[in-house]
N, C-alpha and C positions, 0 to 999 in steps of 0.2 A: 226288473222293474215291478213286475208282478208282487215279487217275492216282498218288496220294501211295502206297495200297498199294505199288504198284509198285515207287515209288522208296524206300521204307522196307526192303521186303524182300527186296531185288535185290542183287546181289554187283555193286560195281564191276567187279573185273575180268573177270568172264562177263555183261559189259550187253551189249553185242553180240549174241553168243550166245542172251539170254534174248528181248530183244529182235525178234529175226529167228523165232525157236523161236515167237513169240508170235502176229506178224505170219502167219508160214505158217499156223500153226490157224488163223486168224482168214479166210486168203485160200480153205485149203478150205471152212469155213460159208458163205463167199460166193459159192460155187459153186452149191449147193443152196439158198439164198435168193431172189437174182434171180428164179430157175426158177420156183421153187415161186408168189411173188408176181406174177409178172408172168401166171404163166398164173391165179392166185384173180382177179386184175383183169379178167381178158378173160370168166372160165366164171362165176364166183360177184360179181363185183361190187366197191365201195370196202369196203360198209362188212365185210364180212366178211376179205378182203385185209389191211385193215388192224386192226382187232379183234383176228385173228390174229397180229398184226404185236407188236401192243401186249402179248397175252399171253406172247409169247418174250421182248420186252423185260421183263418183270417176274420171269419165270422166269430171265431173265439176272444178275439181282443176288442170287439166294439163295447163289451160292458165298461169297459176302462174311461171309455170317453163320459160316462154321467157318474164316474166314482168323485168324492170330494177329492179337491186339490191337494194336494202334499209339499210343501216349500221344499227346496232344498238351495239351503246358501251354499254364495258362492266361496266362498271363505268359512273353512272349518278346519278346527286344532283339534286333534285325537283321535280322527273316525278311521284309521286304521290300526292305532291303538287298541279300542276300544274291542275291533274286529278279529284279533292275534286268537283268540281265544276258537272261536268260530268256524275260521279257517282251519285249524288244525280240525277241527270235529266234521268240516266239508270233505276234506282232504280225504279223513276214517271212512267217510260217508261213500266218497268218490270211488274208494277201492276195494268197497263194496261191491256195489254195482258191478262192477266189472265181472266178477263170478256170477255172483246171486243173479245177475239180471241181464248181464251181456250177452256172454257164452252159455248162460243156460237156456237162452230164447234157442240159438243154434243148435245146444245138445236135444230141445223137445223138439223142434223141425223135424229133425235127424231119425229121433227117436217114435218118430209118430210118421213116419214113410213119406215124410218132406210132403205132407197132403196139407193146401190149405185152409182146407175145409177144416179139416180134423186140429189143426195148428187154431184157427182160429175159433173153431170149439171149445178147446181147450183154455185159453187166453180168456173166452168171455163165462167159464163157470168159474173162475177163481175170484171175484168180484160180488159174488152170491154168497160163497163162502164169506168173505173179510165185511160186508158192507156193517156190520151192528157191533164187530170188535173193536175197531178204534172210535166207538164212538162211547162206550162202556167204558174203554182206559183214560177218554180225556174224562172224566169224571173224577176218577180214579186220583188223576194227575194236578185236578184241579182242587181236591179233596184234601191235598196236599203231602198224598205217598210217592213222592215223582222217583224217589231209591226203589221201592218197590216195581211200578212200573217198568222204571229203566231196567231190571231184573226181567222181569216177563219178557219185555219186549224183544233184548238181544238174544235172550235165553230163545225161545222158538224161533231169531234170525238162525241161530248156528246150526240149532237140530233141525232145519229146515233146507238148511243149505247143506246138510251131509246128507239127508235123504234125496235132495235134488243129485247130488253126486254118485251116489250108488243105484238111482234107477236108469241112469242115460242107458240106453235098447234095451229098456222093456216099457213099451207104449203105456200098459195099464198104471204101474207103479208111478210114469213120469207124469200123467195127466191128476194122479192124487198128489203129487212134489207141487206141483207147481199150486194145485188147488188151496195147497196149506200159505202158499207164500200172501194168499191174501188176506190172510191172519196177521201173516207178518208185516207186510204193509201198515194194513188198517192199525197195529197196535207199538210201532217204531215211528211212523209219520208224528203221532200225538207228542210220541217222549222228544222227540227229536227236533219236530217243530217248534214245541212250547221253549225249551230250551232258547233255539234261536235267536226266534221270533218277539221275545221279551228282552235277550240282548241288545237285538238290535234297536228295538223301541227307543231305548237306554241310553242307546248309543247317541253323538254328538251329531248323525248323519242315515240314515237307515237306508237311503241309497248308496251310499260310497260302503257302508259297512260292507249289502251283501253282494257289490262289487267285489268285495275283497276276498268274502267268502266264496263265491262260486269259483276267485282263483282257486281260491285251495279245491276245490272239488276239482276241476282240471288236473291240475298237479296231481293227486290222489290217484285218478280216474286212469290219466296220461302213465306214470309209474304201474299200476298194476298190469292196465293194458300190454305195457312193454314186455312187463315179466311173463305175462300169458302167452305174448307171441312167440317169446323164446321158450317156452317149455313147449309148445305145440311144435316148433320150430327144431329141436331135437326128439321128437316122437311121444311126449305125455300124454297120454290119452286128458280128453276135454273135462272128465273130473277132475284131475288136478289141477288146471284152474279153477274149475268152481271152488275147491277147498282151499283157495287162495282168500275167500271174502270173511271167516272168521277171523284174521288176523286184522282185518277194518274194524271187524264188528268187537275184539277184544279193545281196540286201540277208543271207538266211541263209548263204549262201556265206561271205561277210566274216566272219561272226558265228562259225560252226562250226570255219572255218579257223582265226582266232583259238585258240580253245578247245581243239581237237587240234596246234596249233603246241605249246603249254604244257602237253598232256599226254601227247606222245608217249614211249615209257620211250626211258631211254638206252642200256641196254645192247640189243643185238640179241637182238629175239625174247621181253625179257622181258615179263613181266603190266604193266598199269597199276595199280603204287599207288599213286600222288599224283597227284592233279586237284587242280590249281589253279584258282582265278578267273580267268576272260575279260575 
């Protein structure tokens, strides 16, 4: 629901831009998040940690109620059409995560003496790192290098996610892995949103579209999940799932390159206004 606001009431050609603007506020809240949970876990306990947890989240969706209205008919021809594209790039997206962000929250626990002070130390300097990077790449993207970007971005997912994989038990090594992932965030959210999030505009539906799209991130998410439990499940040590998420991050590469191939502007310098389909 969230996701459709967004791409409803978003300017194509400052997606970049709002995007990265978005991510930055979101990566300083998570600076004071981690902190604040990690140490109710250690002084106050779950239930209170997370009770806590649960009241932010609900305080989180009253902005929704003064956003403008967004139609959505009840009758519409192509909005999963429109979405085939997306889905597949949710899907890439989905089985990402599952290394880069699932099992490596598990392997830094691990690797950090399962402390959750020191866990949730860790979680809130990576946020300090990434907060000014993806807001330089929606720039970038909106400048209309979106090939270039998509370059940068997956390029530091992969050598991010193999440094995440070769420092699991060693604390110092793991609390720099993780610190770089918020480069990585900050500067994949941009390429990755903007992409989207202009689709869906596009689209005949912007809620039924990212309906469609979060299947596919299940599906993605659901399939790598499987394959991790089976490789842990015959004794793979927990890197080898993490180095399961570049073959997401090869599969969104294709995907995005495609996508900013067809919407780069032609003259130099100017705005994006025509996004075509991938």
């Amino acid at each position: 629901m969230v996701s459709a606001f967004f791409a409803s009431l978003g300017d194509a050609e400052h997606r970049g831009h709002q995007v990265g603007a978005r991510e930055a506020v979101a990566a300083l809240v998570g600076i004071i998040g981690p902190l604040a949970t990690g140490w109710a876990l250690a002084a106050l306990g779950p239930r209170i940690a997370f009770g806590a947890t649960a009241v932010v989240l609900v305080l989180a969706a009253l902005p929704i109620v003064w956003t403008p209205n967004v139609e959505v008919r009840f009758n519409v021809t192509g909005a999963l059409k429109a979405a085939a594209s997306s889905v597949l790039l949710f899907a890439a997206d989905g089985w990402i995560a599952v290394g880069y962000a699932f099992v490596w929250q598990i392997a830094l626990f691990l690797s950090l003496g399962e402390s959750y002070v020191a866990f949730g130390g860790a979680m809130a300097l990576s946020p300090v790192v990434g907060a000014l990077s993806g807001m330089f790449l929606g720039q970038v993207i909106d400048a209309g290098h979106g090939v270039r970007a998509a370059w940068i971005a997956l390029a530091a997912l992969a050598i991010t996610t193999v440094l995440r994989a070769v420092s699991y038990g060693n604390a110092p090594f793991a609390v720099v892995a993780n610190a770089c992932g918020a480069i990585v965030t900050c500067v994949y959210l941009p390429v990755f949103g903007t992409a989207v999030y202009n689709q869906a505009k596009r689209s005949p539906c912007t809620l039924r579209f990212h309906i469609a799209a979060e299947a596919g991130w299940d599906i993605g998410g659901a399939v790598a999940s499987l394959i991790a439990a089976g490789l842990l499940a015959t004794g793979a040590p927990l890197a080898a799932c993490i180095l399961l998420s570049p073959l997401g991050a090869l599969a969104s590469f294709v995907l995005l390159r495609r996508y900013y191939c067809g919407s780069e502007p032609r003259a130099k310098g100017a705005a994006v206004a025509r996004l075509p389909g991938w």
